[in-house]
C-alpha positions in Angstrom: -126.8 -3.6 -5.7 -124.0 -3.0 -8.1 -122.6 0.4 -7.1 -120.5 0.3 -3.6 -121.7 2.0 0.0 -121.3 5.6 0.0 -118.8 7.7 2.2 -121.7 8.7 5.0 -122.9 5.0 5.1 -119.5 3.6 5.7 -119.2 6.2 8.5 -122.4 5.3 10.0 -121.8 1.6 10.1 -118.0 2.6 11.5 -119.9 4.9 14.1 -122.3 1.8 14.8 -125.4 3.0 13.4 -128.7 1.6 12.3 -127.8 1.1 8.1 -130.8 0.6 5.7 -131.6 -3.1 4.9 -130.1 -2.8 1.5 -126.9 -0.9 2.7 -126.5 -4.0 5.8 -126.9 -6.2 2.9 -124.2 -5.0 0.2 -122.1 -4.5 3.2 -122.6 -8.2 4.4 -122.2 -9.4 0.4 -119.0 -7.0 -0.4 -115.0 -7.5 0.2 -114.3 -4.1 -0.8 -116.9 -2.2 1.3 -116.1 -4.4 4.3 -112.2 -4.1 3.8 -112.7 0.4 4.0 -115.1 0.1 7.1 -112.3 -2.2 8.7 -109.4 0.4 7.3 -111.4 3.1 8.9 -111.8 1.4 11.8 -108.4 0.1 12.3 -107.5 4.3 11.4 -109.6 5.5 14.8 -107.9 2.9 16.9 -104.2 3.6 16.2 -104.8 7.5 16.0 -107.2 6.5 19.7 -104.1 4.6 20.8 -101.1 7.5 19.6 -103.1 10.1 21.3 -103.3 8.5 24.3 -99.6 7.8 24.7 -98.3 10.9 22.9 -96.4 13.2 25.2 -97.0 16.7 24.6 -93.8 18.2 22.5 -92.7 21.1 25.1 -90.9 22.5 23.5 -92.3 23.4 20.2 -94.8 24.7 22.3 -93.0 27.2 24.1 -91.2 28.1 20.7 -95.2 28.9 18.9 -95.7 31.0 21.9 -92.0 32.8 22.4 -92.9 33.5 18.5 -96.7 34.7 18.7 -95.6 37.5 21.2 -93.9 41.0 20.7 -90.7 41.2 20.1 -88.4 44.0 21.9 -88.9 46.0 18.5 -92.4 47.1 19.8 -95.6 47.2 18.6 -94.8 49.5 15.5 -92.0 46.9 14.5 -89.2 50.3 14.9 -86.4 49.1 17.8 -86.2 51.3 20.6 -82.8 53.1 20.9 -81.3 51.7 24.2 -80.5 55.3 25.9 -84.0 56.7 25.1 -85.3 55.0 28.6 -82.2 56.7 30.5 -82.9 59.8 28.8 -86.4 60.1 29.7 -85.7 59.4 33.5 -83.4 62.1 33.7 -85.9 64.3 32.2 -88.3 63.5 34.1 -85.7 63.9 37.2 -85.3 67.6 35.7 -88.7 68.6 35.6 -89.3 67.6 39.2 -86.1 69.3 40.4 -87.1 72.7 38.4 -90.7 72.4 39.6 -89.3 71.9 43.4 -87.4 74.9 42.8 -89.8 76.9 41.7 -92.5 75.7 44.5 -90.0 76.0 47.2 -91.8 77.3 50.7 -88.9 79.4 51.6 -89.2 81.4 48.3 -90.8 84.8 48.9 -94.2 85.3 47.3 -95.1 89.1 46.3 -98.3 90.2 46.2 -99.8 91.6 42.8 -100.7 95.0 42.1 -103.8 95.9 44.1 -104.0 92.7 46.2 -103.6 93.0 50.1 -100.0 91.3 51.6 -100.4 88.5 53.8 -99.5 91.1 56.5 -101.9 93.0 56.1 -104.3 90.3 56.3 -103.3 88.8 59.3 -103.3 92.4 61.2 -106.8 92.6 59.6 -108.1 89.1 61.0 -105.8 90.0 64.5 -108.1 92.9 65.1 -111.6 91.5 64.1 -110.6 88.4 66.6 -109.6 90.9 69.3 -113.0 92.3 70.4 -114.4 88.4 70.8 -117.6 89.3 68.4 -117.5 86.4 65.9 -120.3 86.4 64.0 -122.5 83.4 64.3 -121.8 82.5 67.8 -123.7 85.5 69.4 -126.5 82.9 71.1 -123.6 80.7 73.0 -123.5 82.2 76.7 -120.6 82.6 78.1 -121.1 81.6 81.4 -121.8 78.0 79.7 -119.0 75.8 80.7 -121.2 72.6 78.7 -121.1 73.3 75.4 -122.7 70.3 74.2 -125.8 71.8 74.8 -125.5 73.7 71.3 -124.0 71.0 69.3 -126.7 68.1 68.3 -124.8 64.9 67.3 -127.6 62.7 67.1 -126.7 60.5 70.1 -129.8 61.6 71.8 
Protein backbone atom coordinates (compact mmCIF):
# COMPACT_ATOMS: atom_id res chain seq x y z
CA UNK A 1 0.00 0.00 0.00
CA UNK A 2 1.68 3.01 -1.14
CA UNK A 3 -0.64 5.90 -0.15
CA UNK A 4 -0.65 6.58 3.85
CA UNK A 5 -3.86 5.87 6.42
CA UNK A 6 -6.48 8.30 6.06
CA UNK A 7 -7.59 10.94 8.79
CA UNK A 8 -10.80 8.65 10.08
CA UNK A 9 -8.53 5.54 10.22
CA UNK A 10 -5.92 7.16 12.22
CA UNK A 11 -8.70 8.25 14.59
CA UNK A 12 -10.18 4.88 14.83
CA UNK A 13 -7.00 3.19 15.60
CA UNK A 14 -6.29 6.30 18.23
CA UNK A 15 -9.98 5.66 19.58
CA UNK A 16 -8.97 1.71 19.66
CA UNK A 17 -11.05 0.48 17.03
CA UNK A 18 -11.23 -2.70 14.96
CA UNK A 19 -8.93 -1.26 11.55
CA UNK A 20 -9.24 -3.30 8.23
CA UNK A 21 -6.49 -5.90 7.73
CA UNK A 22 -4.85 -3.80 5.13
CA UNK A 23 -5.12 -0.47 7.26
CA UNK A 24 -3.48 -2.74 10.66
CA UNK A 25 -0.98 -3.77 8.16
CA UNK A 26 0.31 -0.28 6.56
CA UNK A 27 0.05 0.89 10.11
CA UNK A 28 2.25 -1.98 11.44
CA UNK A 29 4.74 -1.44 8.17
CA UNK A 30 4.79 2.66 8.37
CA UNK A 31 7.07 5.29 10.54
CA UNK A 32 5.04 8.13 9.41
CA UNK A 33 1.57 6.74 10.08
CA UNK A 34 2.64 5.29 13.44
CA UNK A 35 4.48 8.57 14.46
CA UNK A 36 0.71 10.80 13.80
CA UNK A 37 -1.41 8.06 15.76
CA UNK A 38 1.32 8.52 18.65
CA UNK A 39 1.22 12.56 18.08
CA UNK A 40 -2.44 12.26 18.41
CA UNK A 41 -2.29 10.27 21.09
CA UNK A 42 0.31 11.96 23.12
CA UNK A 43 -2.26 15.42 22.05
CA UNK A 44 -5.45 13.69 24.12
CA UNK A 45 -3.26 12.91 27.13
CA UNK A 46 -1.64 16.31 27.77
CA UNK A 47 -4.94 18.27 26.82
CA UNK A 48 -6.69 15.00 29.47
CA UNK A 49 -3.97 15.89 31.92
CA UNK A 50 -4.31 20.23 31.55
CA UNK A 51 -8.00 19.86 31.99
CA UNK A 52 -7.83 18.09 34.87
CA UNK A 53 -5.51 20.37 36.77
CA UNK A 54 -6.65 23.61 35.17
CA UNK A 55 -8.31 25.89 37.73
CA UNK A 56 -11.12 27.72 36.44
CA UNK A 57 -9.96 31.53 35.58
CA UNK A 58 -12.66 33.46 37.99
CA UNK A 59 -12.23 36.08 37.07
CA UNK A 60 -12.58 36.34 33.39
CA UNK A 61 -15.63 34.68 34.16
CA UNK A 62 -17.28 37.09 36.13
CA UNK A 63 -15.88 39.89 33.66
CA UNK A 64 -17.96 37.75 30.26
CA UNK A 65 -20.89 37.84 32.51
CA UNK A 66 -20.59 41.65 34.16
CA UNK A 67 -20.28 42.35 30.21
CA UNK A 68 -23.25 40.09 28.72
CA UNK A 69 -25.75 42.02 31.10
CA UNK A 70 -27.46 45.52 30.74
CA UNK A 71 -25.80 48.28 31.44
CA UNK A 72 -27.42 51.18 33.62
CA UNK A 73 -28.09 52.87 30.05
CA UNK A 74 -31.20 50.45 29.74
CA UNK A 75 -32.53 48.38 27.35
CA UNK A 76 -32.85 51.09 24.53
CA UNK A 77 -29.06 52.00 25.03
CA UNK A 78 -30.51 56.04 26.08
CA UNK A 79 -29.04 56.77 29.93
CA UNK A 80 -31.65 57.64 32.32
CA UNK A 81 -31.40 61.15 33.68
CA UNK A 82 -30.67 60.64 37.45
CA UNK A 83 -33.66 63.03 38.74
CA UNK A 84 -36.36 61.40 36.49
CA UNK A 85 -36.84 58.58 39.38
CA UNK A 86 -37.20 61.45 42.15
CA UNK A 87 -39.44 63.23 39.86
CA UNK A 88 -41.77 60.54 39.24
CA UNK A 89 -42.15 59.69 43.06
CA UNK A 90 -43.19 63.09 43.78
CA UNK A 91 -45.67 62.87 41.15
CA UNK A 92 -46.89 60.02 42.08
CA UNK A 93 -46.93 61.55 45.81
CA UNK A 94 -49.10 64.42 44.12
CA UNK A 95 -51.68 62.42 42.55
CA UNK A 96 -52.37 60.52 45.78
CA UNK A 97 -52.54 63.73 47.83
CA UNK A 98 -55.06 65.40 45.21
CA UNK A 99 -57.02 62.21 44.87
CA UNK A 100 -57.26 62.09 48.99
CA UNK A 101 -58.36 65.49 48.73
CA UNK A 102 -60.82 65.12 46.53
CA UNK A 103 -62.20 61.62 48.20
CA UNK A 104 -62.08 63.13 51.57
CA UNK A 105 -65.26 61.62 53.85
CA UNK A 106 -65.72 64.88 55.60
CA UNK A 107 -66.32 66.69 52.14
CA UNK A 108 -70.10 67.31 51.61
CA UNK A 109 -71.63 65.44 48.76
CA UNK A 110 -74.77 67.23 46.96
CA UNK A 111 -77.23 65.43 45.44
CA UNK A 112 -77.90 65.94 41.62
CA UNK A 113 -80.82 67.44 40.09
CA UNK A 114 -83.87 65.16 40.62
CA UNK A 115 -82.13 62.58 42.93
CA UNK A 116 -83.47 62.17 46.59
CA UNK A 117 -80.82 63.56 49.52
CA UNK A 118 -79.48 61.02 51.79
CA UNK A 119 -82.01 62.59 54.28
CA UNK A 120 -84.62 62.01 52.63
CA UNK A 121 -83.80 58.48 52.25
CA UNK A 122 -83.17 57.64 55.61
CA UNK A 123 -86.64 59.38 56.80
CA UNK A 124 -87.98 57.15 53.97
CA UNK A 125 -86.42 53.74 55.28
CA UNK A 126 -87.13 55.19 59.24
CA UNK A 127 -90.82 55.07 58.46
CA UNK A 128 -91.13 51.80 56.40
CA UNK A 129 -89.00 50.03 59.49
CA UNK A 130 -91.37 51.70 61.99
CA UNK A 131 -94.54 49.69 61.42
CA UNK A 132 -92.40 46.15 61.76
CA UNK A 133 -93.93 44.85 58.28
CA UNK A 134 -90.68 43.75 56.41
CA UNK A 135 -91.55 42.08 53.55
CA UNK A 136 -90.37 38.59 53.43
CA UNK A 137 -90.46 37.68 57.01
CA UNK A 138 -94.38 37.62 57.25
CA UNK A 139 -94.32 33.54 58.13
CA UNK A 140 -91.75 33.99 61.24
CA UNK A 141 -94.12 34.04 64.47
CA UNK A 142 -93.45 36.24 66.84
CA UNK A 143 -93.97 34.44 69.71
CA UNK A 144 -90.94 32.15 68.39
CA UNK A 145 -88.09 32.79 70.71
CA UNK A 146 -86.06 29.64 68.45
CA UNK A 147 -85.43 30.97 65.41
CA UNK A 148 -83.46 28.15 64.16
CA UNK A 149 -86.50 26.56 63.21
CA UNK A 150 -86.62 28.77 59.90
CA UNK A 151 -83.03 28.79 59.04
CA UNK A 152 -81.78 25.21 57.55
CA UNK A 153 -77.90 25.00 57.76
CA UNK A 154 -77.59 21.59 56.79
CA UNK A 155 -76.41 20.21 60.21
CA UNK A 156 -79.38 18.18 60.34
Amino acid sequence: MNNHLASEEIAAAVAGLELEDAARDHLVDCVVCRAEVADLENLIAARRAAILTEEPDWDDHAERIMTRLPSEAGIGGRRRPRWLRPVLALAAALVVAVGIGLLRPDRPVAPTAGEPSVEEILAEMNELLADDSIPGFEIIDPQENDLEVYFDNGAS
